[in-house]
N, C-alpha and C positions, 0 to 999 in steps of 0.2 A: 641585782637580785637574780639567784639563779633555782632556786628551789620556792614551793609554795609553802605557805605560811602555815598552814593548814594539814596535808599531808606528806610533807616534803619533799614528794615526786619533785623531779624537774621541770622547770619551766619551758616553753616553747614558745618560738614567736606564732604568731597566725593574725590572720586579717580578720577583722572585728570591727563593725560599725566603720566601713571605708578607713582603717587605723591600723598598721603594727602594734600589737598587740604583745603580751606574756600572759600564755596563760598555763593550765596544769596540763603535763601530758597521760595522767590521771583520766578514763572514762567517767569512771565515779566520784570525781571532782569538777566541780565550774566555778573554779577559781580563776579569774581574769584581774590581772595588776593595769587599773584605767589608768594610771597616774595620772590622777588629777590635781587641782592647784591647791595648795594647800593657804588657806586663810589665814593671815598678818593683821594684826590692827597694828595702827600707826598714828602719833600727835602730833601737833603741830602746836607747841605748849607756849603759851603764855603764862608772863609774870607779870604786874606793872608796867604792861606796856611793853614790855619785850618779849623777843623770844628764844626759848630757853633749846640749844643744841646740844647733844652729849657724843662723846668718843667714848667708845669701848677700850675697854683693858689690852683686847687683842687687836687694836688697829694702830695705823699709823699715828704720830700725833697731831698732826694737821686733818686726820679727818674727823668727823663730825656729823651726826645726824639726827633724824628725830628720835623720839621715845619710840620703840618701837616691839612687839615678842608677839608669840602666838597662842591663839584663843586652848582654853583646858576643854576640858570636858563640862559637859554641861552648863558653860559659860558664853553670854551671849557677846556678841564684839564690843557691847558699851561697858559691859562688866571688866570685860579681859584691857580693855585701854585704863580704867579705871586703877586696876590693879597693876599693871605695868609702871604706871606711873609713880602708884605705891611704892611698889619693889625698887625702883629704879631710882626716884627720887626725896621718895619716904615723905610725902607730901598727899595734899588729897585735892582732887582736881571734881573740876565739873564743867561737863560739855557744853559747849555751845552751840556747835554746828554740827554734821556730818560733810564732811568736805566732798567725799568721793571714793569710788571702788576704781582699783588700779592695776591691771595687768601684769605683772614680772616676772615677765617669760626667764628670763637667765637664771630665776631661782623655781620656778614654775611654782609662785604664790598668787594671790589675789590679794593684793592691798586692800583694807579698810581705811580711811585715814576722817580722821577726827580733828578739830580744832578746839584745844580744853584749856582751859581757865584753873590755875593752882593754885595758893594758899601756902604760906608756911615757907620755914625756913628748910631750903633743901641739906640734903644728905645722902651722899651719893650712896649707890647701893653696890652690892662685890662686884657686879657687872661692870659697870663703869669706873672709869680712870680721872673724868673731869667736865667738865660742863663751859659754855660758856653762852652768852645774852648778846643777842645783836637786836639792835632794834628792826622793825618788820621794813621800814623804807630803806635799809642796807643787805636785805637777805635777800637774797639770789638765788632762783632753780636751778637744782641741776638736772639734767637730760632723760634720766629713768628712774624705776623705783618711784621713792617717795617724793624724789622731785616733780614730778606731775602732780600730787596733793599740793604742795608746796607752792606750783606756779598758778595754781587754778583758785588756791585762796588768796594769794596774791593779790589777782584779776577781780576778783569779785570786791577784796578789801577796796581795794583803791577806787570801784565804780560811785 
């Protein structure tokens, strides 16, 4: 980002709340870019007792993760999971738990992550390439992201 959004003066770094900062080099602007984290909801989707992982179109094919996109406007994180799942798996789900808020600095998001309960025969949506079902006592966290949802529901499932 090298211009403001606003007047499209140039931006500047400057120190801000002990922080490098962008802001307008504009008087008559107090445009400040905080980049802050941008909100993801995230499932951790059940079917029958399994749980349901998807690969995107654009990833490997060994990889694989939860349901997962970001909140709209005016949409609250139970809505936006609701509908992700929609889009995603053309199904309709209902929550069960709120699992946990999750840090992901590498993409500078804040995880929402849900544990929801589906219905219905899936259909994958343009996003996704394929899906697959492992049962909950063969899935395995992985290290960040959504694997923190993932290993904390784990923990609690199995108490």
């Amino acid at each position: 980002m090298k211009f403001c959004p606003f007047c499209q003066n140039k931006l500047l770094t400057a120190t801000i709340d002990n922080k490098i900062r962008l802001k307008c080099s504009s008087l008559s602007c107090d445009y400040v870019f905080w980049n802050n984290p941008v909100p993801v909801v995230a499932a951790i989707v059940e079917q029958d007792g399994l749980i349901v992982l998807a690969r995107n179109q654009m990833w490997p094919e060994d990889k694989y993760a939860l349901i997962a996109g970001f909140l709209e406007a005016y949409e609250s994180p139970e809505e936006a999971i609701i509908r992700e799942i929609k889009e995603e798996l053309n199904v309709s789900g209902k929550i069960i738990s709120f699992v946990g808020h999750y840090p992901f600095f590498e993409k500078n998001q804040l995880l929402l992550i849900f544990h929801v309960k589906i219905t219905g025969e899936i259909k994958l949506g343009q996003e996704l390439a394929d899906i697959k079902r492992i049962h909950p006592d063969n899935l395995a966290a992985w290290p960040k992201g959504t694997g923190l949802g993932v290993k904390d529901w784990l923990i609690r499932r199995n108490k």
